[in-house]
C-alpha positions as a Python dict, from the first residue, in 0.01 Angstrom:
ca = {
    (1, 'X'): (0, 0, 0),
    (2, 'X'): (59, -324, 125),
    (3, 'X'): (-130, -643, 78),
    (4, 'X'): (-402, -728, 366),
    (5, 'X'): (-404, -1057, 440),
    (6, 'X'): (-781, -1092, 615),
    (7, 'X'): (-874, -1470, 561),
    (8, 'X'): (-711, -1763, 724),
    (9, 'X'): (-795, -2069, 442),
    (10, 'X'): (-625, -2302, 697),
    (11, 'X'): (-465, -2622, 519),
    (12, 'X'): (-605, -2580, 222),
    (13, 'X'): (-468, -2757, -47),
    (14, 'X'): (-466, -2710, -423),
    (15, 'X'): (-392, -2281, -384),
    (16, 'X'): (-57, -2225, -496),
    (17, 'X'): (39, -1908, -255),
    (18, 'X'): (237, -1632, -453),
    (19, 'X'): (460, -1607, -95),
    (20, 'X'): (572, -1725, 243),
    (21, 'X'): (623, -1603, 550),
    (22, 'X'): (799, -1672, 870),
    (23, 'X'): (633, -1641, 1226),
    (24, 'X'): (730, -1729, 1592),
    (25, 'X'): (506, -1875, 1785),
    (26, 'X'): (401, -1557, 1969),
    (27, 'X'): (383, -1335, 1644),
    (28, 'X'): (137, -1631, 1506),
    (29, 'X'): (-117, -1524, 1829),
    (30, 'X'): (-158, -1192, 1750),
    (31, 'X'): (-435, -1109, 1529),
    (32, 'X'): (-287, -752, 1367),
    (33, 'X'): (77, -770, 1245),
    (34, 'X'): (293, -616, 976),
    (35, 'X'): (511, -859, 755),
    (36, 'X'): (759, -862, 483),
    (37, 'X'): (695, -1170, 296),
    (38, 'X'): (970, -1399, 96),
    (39, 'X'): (940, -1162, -223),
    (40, 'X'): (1016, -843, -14),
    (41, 'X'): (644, -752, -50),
    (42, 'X'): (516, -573, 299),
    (43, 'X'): (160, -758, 395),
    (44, 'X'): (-81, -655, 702),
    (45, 'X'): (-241, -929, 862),
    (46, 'X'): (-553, -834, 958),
    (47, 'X'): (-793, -1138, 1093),
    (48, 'X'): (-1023, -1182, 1369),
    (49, 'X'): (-947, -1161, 1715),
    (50, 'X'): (-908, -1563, 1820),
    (51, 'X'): (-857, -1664, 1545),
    (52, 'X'): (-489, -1905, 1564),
    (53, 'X'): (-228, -1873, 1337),
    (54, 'X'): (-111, -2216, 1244),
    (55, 'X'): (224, -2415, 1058),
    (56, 'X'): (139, -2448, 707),
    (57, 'X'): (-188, -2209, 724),
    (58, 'X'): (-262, -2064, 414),
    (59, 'X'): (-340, -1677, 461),
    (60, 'X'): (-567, -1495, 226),
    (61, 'X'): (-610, -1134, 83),
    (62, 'X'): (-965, -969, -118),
    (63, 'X'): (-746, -976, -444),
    (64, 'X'): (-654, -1349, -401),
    (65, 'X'): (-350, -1311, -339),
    (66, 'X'): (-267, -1633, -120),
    (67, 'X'): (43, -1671, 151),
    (68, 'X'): (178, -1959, 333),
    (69, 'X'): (308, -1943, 743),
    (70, 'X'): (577, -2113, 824),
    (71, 'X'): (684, -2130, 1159),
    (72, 'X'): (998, -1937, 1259),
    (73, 'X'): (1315, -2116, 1433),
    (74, 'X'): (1322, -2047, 1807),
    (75, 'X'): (1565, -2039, 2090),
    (76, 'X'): (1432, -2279, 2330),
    (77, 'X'): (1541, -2430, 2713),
    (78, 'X'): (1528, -2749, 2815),
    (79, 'X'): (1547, -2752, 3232),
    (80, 'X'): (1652, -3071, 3404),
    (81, 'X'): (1638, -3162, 3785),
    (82, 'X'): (1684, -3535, 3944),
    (83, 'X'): (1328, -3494, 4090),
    (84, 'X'): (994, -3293, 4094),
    (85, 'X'): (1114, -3157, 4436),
    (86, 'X'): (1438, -3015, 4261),
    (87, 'X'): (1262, -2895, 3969),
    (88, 'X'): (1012, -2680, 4178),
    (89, 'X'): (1285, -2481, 4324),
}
């Protein structure tokens, strides 16, 4: 079964979490996902709707069993133009 993580602690500090795991930015905004965390454990995170996943949020299960987010590296595009016209089109 795996673990449920269903409490966002935020930055708390002074919890040593037991694992990490990696998110992209859109994975982070969903509010139901299934993980595999740094030891190979499989984790369900299941918190409430709204609720934003954050860099260096500490994610936490009934047992107390703590995790850490870390955010995922990401392809990203930088456009240019000389001018707002330019960029528009």
């Amino acid at each position: 079964m795996p673990i449920q993580l269903i409490k966002n602690l935020g930055q708390s500090t002074g919890l040593k979490p037991q694992a990490m795991v990696r998110l992209t930015w859109q994975e982070r905004q969903r509010a139901r996902l299934a993980v595999v965390l740094s030891n190979g454990d499989s984790a369900a995170i299941l918190l409430p709707r709204g609720e934003p996943i954050r860099d260096g949020d500490l994610l936490a299960s009934q047992d107390n069993v703590y995790v850490s987010v870390e955010n995922s590296a990401e392809d990203l595009f930088e456009i240019t133009a000389p001018n707002a016209i330019a960029l528009m089109q």
